[in-house]
C-alpha positions in Angstrom: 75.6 29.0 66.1 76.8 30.1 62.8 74.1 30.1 60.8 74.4 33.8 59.7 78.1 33.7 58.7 77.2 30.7 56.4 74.3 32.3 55.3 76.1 35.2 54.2 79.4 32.9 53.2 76.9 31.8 50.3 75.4 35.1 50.0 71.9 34.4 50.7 69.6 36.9 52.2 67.2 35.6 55.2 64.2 35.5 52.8 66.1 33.4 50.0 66.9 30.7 52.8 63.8 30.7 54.1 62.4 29.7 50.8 65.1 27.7 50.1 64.6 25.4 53.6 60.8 26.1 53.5 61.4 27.7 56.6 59.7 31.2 57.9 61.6 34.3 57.8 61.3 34.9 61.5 62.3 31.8 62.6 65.7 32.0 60.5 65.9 35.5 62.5 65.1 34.1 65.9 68.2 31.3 65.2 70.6 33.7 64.4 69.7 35.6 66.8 70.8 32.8 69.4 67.6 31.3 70.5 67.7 27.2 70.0 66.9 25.9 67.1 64.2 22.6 66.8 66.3 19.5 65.0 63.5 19.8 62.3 64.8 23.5 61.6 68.1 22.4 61.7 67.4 19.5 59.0 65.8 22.0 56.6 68.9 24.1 57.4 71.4 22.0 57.2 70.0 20.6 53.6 69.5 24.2 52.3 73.1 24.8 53.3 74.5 21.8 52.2 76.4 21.2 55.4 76.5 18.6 58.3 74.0 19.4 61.2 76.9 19.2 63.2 78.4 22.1 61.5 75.0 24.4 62.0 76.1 24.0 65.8 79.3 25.1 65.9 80.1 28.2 67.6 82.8 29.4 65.1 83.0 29.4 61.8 86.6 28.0 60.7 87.2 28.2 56.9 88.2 24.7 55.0 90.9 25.3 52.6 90.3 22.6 50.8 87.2 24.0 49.5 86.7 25.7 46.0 85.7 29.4 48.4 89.1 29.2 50.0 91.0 28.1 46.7 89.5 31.1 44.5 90.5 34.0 47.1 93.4 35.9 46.3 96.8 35.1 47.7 96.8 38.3 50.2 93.5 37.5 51.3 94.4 34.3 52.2 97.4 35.5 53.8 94.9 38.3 56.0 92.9 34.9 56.9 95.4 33.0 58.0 97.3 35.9 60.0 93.5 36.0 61.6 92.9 39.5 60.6 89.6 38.9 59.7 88.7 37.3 62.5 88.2 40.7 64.6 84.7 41.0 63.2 84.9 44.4 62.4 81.7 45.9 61.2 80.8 47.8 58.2 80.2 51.3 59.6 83.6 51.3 61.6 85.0 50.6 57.7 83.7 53.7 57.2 84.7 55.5 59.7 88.4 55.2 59.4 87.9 55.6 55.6 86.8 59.3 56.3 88.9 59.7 59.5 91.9 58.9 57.1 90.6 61.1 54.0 90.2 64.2 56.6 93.3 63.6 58.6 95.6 63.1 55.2 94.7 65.9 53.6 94.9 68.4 56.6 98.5 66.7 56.7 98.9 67.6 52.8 97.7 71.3 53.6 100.3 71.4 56.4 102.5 70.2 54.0 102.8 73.3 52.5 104.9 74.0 55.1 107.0 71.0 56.4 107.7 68.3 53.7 107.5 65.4 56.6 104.0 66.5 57.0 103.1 66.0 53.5 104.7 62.4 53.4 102.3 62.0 56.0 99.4 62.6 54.6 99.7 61.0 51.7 100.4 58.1 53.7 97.1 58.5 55.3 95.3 58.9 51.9 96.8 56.0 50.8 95.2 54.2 54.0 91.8 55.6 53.3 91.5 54.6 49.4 92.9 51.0 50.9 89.9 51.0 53.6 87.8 51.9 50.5 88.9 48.9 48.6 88.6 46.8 52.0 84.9 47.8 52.0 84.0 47.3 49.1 85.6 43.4 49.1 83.9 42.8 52.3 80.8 44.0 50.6 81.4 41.8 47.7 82.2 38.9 50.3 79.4 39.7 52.7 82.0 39.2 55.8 80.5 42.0 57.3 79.8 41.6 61.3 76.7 43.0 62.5 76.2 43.3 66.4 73.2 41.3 67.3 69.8 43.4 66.9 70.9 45.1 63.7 69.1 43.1 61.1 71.0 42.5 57.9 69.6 40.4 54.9 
């Protein structure tokens, strides 16, 4: 079910669509967690959402691009959605983890550098990938697309 990734699509944390469907907090938890949903909770869902009950079942989320979300991203984002980049579900903390992998490693290639010129090419490329990661995370914070293994509770 995709009930998180349109949650977050909207940017709604679990306690504003609880109150919004009149649902409780722990049975918006238990859904996205996997567990099956009653067609009552899916109703209040699916008119808190503003979607289809249909599309509450669904097992991927696939983005219209006729919709006003899809027409006001940016053209390269549009272009990583298409080319299904974003589709890997990559997670927040791994964000962050080749942002600082790629700050350390470029400038231990600028020190070295100091000594071979090709080395220093290097490492600014790899600084260049790290403040790129950087912007990457804070879009995907902006746009909640985060991916969050199940168990690890986001709101």
């Amino acid at each position: 079910m995709i009930l998180k990734q349109l949650r977050l699509s909207q940017r709604l944390s679990q306690e504003q669509l609880a109150q919004m469907s009149g649902l409780n907090v722990r049975t918006i938890q238990r859904i996205e967690s996997g567990h099956k949903a009653s067609v009552e909770s899916l109703k209040c869902l699916a008119a808190a959402l503003e979607v289809d009950i249909s599309t509450l079942e669904q097992e991927k989320f696939v983005m219209d691009k006729h919709t006003e979300n899809w027409k006001k991203l940016p053209f390269w984002l549009k272009c990583m959605f298409s080319l299904n980049f974003l589709d890997i579900h990559i997670a927040r903390a791994t964000s962050r983890r080749i942002t600082i992998i790629s700050h350390i490693s470029g400038f231990l290639f600028c020190l070295l550098g100091l000594i071979n010129q090709a080395s220093l090419v290097g490492g600014l490329i790899m600084l260049v990938n790290a403040y790129l990661f950087t912007y990457l995370t804070w879009l995907g914070d902006q746009n909640g697309i985060w991916y969050d293994s199940p168990g690890t509770a986001v709101t």
